[in-house]
Each structure stands twice: as C-alpha cells, then as structure tokens.
N, CA, C and O atoms as CSV, one atom per row, in Angstrom:
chain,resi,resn,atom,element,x,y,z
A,1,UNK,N,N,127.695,72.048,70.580
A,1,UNK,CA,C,127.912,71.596,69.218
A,1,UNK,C,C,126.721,72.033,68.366
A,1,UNK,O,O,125.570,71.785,68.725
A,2,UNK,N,N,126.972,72.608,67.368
A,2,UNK,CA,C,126.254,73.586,66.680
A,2,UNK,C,C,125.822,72.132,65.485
A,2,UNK,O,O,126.598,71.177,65.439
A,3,UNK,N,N,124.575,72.150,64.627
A,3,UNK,CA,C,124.213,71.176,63.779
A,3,UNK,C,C,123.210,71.618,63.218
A,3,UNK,O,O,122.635,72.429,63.945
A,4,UNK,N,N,122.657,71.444,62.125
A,4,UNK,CA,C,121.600,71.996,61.591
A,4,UNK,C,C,120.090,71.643,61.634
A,4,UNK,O,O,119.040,72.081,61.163
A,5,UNK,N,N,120.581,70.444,62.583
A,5,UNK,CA,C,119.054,69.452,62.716
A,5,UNK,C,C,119.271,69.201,64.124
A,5,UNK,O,O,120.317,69.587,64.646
A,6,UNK,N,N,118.190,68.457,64.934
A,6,UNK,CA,C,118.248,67.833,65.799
A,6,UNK,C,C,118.009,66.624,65.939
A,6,UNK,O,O,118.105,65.980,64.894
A,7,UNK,N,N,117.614,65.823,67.222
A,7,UNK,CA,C,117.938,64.796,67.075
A,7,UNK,C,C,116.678,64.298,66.632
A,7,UNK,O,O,116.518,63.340,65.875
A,8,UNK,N,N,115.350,65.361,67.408
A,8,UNK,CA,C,113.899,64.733,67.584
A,8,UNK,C,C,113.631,64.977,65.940
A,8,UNK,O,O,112.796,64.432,65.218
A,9,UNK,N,N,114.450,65.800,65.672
A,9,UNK,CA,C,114.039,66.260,63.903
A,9,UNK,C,C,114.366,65.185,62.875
A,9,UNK,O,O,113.664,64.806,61.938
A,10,UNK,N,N,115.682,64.736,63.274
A,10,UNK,CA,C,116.009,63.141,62.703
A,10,UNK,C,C,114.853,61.853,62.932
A,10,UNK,O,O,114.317,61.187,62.046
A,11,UNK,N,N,114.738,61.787,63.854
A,11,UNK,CA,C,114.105,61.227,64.355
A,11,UNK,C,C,112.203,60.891,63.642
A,11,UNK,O,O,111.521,59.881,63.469
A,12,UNK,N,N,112.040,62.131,63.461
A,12,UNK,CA,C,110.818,62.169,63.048
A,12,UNK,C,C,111.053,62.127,61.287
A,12,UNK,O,O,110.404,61.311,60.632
A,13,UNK,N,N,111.775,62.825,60.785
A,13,UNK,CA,C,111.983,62.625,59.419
A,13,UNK,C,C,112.404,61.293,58.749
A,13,UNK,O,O,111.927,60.795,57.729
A,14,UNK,N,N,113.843,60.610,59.887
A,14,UNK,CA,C,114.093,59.551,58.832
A,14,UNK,C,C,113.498,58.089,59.343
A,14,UNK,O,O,113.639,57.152,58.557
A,15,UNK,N,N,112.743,57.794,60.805
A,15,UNK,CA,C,112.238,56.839,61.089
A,15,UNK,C,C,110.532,56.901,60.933
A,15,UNK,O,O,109.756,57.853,61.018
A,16,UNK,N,N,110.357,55.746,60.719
A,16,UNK,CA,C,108.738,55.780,60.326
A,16,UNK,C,C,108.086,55.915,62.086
A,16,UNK,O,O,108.953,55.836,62.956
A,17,UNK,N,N,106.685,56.101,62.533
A,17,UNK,CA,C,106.354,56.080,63.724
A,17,UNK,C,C,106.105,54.316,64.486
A,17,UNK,O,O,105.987,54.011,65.673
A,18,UNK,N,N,106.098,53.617,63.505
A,18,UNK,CA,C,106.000,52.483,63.696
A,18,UNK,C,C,107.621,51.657,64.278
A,18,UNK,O,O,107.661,50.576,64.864
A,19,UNK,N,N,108.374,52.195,64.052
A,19,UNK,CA,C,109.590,52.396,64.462
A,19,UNK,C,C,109.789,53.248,66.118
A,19,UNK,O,O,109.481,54.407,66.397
A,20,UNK,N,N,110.244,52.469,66.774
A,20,UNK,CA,C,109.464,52.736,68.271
A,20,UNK,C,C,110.908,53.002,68.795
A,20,UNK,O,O,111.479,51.974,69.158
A,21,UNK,N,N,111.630,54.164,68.917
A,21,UNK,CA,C,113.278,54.338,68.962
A,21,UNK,C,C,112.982,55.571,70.126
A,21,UNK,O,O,111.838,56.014,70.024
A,22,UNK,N,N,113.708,56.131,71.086
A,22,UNK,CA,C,113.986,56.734,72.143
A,22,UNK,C,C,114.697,57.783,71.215
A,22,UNK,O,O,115.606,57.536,70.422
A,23,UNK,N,N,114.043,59.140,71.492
A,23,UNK,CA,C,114.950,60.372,70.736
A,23,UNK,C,C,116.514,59.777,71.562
A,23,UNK,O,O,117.327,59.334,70.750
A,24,UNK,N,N,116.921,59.741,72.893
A,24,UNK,CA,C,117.884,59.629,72.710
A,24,UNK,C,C,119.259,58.823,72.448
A,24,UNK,O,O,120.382,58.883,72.947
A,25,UNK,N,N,118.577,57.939,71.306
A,25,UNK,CA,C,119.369,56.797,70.771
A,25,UNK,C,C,120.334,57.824,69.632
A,25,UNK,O,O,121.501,57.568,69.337
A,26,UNK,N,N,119.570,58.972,69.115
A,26,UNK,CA,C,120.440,60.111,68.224
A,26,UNK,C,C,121.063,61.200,69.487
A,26,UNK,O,O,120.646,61.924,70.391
A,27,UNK,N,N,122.355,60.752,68.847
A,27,UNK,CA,C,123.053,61.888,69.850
A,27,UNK,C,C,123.517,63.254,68.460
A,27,UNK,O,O,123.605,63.120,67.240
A,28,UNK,N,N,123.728,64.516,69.374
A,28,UNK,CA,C,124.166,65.597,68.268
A,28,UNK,C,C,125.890,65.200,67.587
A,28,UNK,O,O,126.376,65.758,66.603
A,29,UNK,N,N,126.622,64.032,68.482
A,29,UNK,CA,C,127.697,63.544,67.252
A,29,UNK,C,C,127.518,62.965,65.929
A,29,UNK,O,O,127.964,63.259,64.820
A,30,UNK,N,N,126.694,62.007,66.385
A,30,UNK,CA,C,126.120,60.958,65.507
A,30,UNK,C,C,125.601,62.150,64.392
A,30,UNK,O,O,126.027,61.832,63.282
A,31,UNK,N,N,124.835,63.389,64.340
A,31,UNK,CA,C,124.342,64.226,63.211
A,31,UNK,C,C,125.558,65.178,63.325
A,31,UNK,O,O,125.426,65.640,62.191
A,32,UNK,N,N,126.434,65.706,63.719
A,32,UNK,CA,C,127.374,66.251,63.402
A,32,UNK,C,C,128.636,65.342,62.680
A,32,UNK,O,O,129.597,65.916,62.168
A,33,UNK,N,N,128.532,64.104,62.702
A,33,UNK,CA,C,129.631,63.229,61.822
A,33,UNK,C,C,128.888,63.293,60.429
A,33,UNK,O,O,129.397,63.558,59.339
A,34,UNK,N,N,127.869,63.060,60.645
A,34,UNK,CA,C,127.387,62.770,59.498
A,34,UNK,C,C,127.375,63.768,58.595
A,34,UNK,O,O,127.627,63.450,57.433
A,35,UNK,N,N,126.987,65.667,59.002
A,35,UNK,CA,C,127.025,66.781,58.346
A,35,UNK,C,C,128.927,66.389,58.178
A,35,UNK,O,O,129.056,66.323,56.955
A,36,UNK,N,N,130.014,66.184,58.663
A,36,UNK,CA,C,131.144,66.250,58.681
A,36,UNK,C,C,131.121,65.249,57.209
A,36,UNK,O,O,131.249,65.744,56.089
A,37,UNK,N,N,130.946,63.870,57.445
A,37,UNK,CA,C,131.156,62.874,56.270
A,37,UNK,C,C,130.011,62.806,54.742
A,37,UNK,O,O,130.017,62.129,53.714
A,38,UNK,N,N,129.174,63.826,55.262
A,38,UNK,CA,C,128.342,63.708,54.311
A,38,UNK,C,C,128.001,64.768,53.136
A,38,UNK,O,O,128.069,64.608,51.918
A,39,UNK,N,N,127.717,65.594,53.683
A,39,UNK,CA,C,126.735,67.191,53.793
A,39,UNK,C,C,128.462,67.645,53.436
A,39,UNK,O,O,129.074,66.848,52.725
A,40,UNK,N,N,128.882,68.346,53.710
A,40,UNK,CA,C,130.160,69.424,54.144
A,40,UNK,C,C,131.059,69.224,52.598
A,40,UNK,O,O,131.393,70.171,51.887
A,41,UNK,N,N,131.313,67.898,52.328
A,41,UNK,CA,C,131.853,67.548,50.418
A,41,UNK,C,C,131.253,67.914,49.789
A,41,UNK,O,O,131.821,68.495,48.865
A,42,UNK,N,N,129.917,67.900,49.745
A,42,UNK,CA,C,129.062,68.254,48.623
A,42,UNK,C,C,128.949,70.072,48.822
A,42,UNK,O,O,129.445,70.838,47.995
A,43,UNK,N,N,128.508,70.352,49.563
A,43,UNK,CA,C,128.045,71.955,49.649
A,43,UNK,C,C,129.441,72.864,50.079
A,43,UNK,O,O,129.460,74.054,49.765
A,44,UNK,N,N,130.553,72.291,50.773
A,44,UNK,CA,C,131.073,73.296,50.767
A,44,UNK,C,C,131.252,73.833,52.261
A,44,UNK,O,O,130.214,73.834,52.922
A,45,UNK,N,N,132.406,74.289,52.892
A,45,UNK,CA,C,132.250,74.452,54.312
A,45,UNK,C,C,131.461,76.473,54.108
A,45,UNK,O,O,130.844,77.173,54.911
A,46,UNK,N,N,131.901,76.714,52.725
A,46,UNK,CA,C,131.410,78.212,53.694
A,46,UNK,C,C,129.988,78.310,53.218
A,46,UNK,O,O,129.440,79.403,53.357
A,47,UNK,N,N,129.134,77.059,52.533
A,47,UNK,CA,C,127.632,77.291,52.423
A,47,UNK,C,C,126.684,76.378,53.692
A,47,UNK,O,O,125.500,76.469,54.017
A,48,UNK,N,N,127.789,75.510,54.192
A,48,UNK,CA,C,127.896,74.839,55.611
A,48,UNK,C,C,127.348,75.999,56.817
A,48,UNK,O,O,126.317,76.111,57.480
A,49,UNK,N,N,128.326,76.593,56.729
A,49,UNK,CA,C,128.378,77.573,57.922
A,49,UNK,C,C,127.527,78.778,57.490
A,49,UNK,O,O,127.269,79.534,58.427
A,50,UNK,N,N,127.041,79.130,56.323
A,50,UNK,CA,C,125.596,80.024,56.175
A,50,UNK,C,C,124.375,79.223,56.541
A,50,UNK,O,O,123.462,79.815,57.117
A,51,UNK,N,N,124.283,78.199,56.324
A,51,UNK,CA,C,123.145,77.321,56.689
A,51,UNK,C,C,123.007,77.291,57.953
A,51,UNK,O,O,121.861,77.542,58.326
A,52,UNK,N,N,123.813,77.058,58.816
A,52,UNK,CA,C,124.305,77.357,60.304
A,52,UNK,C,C,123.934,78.724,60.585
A,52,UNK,O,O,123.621,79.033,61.734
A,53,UNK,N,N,123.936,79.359,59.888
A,53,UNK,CA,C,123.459,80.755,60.734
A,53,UNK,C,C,122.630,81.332,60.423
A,53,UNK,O,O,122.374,82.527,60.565
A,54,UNK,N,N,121.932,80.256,59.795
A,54,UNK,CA,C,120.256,81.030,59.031
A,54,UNK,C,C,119.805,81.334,58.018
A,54,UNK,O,O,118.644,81.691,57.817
A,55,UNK,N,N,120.954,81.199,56.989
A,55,UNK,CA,C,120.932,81.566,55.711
A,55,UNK,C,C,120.149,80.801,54.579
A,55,UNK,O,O,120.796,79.779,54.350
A,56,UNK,N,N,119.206,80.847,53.898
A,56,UNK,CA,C,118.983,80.144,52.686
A,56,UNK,C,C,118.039,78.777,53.669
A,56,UNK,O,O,118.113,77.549,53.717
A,57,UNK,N,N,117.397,79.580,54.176
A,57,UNK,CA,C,116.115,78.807,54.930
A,57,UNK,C,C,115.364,77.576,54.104
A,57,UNK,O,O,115.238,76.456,54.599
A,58,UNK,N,N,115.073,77.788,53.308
A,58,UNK,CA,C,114.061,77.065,52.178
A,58,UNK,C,C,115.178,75.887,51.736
A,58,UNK,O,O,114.863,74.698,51.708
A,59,UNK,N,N,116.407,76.330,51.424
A,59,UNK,CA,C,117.129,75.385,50.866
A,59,UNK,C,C,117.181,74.339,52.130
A,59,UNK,O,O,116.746,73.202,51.950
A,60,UNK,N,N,117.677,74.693,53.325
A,60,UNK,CA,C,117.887,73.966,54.693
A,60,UNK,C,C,116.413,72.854,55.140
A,60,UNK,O,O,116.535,71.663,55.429
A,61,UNK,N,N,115.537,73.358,55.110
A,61,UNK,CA,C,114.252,72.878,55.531
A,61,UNK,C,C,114.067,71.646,54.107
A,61,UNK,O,O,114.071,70.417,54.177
A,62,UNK,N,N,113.916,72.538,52.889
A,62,UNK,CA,C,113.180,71.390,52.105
A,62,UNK,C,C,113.816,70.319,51.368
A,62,UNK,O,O,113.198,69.509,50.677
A,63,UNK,N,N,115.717,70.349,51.624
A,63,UNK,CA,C,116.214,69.672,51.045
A,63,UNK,C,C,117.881,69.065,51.928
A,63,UNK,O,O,118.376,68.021,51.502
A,64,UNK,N,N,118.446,69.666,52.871
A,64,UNK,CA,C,119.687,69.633,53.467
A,64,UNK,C,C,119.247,68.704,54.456
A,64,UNK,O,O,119.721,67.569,54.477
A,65,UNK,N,N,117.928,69.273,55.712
A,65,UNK,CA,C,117.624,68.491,56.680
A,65,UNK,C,C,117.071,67.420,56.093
A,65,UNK,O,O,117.409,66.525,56.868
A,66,UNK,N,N,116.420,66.891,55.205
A,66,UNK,CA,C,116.020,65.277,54.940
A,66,UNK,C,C,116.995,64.724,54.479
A,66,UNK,O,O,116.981,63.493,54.473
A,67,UNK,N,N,117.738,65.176,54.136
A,67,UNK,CA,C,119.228,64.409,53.602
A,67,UNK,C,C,120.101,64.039,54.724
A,67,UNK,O,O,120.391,62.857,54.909
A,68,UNK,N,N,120.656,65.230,55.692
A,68,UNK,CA,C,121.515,64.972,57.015
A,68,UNK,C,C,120.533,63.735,57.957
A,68,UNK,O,O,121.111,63.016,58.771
A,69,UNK,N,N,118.602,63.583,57.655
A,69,UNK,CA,C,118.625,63.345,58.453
A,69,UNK,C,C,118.789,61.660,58.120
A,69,UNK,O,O,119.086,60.913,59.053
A,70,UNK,N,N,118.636,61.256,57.109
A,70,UNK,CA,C,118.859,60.139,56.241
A,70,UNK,C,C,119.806,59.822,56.505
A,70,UNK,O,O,119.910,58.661,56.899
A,71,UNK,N,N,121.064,60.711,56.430
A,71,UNK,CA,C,122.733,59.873,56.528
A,71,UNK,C,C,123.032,59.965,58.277
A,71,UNK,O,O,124.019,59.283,58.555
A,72,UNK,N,N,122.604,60.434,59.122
A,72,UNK,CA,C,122.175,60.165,60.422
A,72,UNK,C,C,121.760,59.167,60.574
A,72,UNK,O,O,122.593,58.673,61.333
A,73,UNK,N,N,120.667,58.076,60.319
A,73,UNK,CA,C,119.499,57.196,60.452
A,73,UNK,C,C,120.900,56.154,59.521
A,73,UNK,O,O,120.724,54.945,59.676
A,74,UNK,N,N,121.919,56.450,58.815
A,74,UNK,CA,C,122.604,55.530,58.123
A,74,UNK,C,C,124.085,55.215,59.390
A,74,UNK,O,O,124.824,54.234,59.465
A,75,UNK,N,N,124.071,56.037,59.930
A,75,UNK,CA,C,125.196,55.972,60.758
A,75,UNK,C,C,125.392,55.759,61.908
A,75,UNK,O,O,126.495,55.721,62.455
A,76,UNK,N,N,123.678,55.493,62.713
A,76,UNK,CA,C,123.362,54.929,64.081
A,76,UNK,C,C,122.557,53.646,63.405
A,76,UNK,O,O,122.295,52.788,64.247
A,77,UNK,N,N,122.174,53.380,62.258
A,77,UNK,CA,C,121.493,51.992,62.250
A,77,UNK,C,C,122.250,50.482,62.600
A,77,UNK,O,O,121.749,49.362,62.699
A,78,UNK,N,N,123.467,50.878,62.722
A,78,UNK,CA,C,124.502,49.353,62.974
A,78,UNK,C,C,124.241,49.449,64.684
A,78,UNK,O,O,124.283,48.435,65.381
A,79,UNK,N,N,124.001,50.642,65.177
A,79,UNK,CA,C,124.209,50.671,66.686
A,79,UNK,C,C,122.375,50.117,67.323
A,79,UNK,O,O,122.214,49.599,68.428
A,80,UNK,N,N,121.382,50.352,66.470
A,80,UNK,CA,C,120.247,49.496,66.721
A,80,UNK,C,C,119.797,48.254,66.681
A,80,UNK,O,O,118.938,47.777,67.424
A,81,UNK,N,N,120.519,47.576,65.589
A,81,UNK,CA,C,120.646,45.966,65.572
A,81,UNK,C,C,120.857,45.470,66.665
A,81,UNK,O,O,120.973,44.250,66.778
C-alpha cells in the first residue's frame, strides 16, 4: 500500500514527544483512509498520484504531509482513549 507518509513520519509530526505512543499504534490504513477521506477531495486524484510518484516535492514535504499527518492523528485518536 503505497501512501505518501509513514507511520514514524506521522508520528513524529502530529504527536508531541511527550506523548509516549508505539510507532505501531499507526498502521499504513489508518494514513491511507485518511489520504482517501481527506487529502484526495481537495487535490484531486491525478495530483494524488503525482505526489505519489515524486512529483512537486516541496509542495508534499512542506504542506500535504503535515496535513495527512494531522487527519491521521484525527482518525486513530478514538482508538487511544
């Protein structure tokens, strides 16, 4: 399953370090639902799938991955309670 982030990347972006969570509490569904319900309406599946293959680097890094990793961190937080 192909995704634009990972999990340790979520992980480090949308939880603080004081926040003491096991990378593998993020699975690659949990960030692939979220690029599905989140990410994919707004941008578009065929700027989806350039991002996926490398395209438009700067856009991916300084603005897509803190966002996917945010609505990730929104969609496993009911499963940490």
């Amino acid at each position: 399953m192909n995704t634009l982030i990972t999990p340790a990347e979520v992980l480090d972006s949308a939880f603080s370090p004081e926040e003491l969570y096991d990378v593998m509490v993020i699975t690659p569904t949990d960030i692939a639902t979220a690029e599905e319900r989140y990410l994919i309406p707004i941008v578009g599946r065929e700027l989806y799938d350039a991002l996926l293959a490398g395209e438009y680097e700067s856009l991916r890094i300084n603005y897509v991955l803190p966002a996917v990793a945010a609505w990730t961190r929104r969609i496993i937080e009911p499963l940490l309670a």
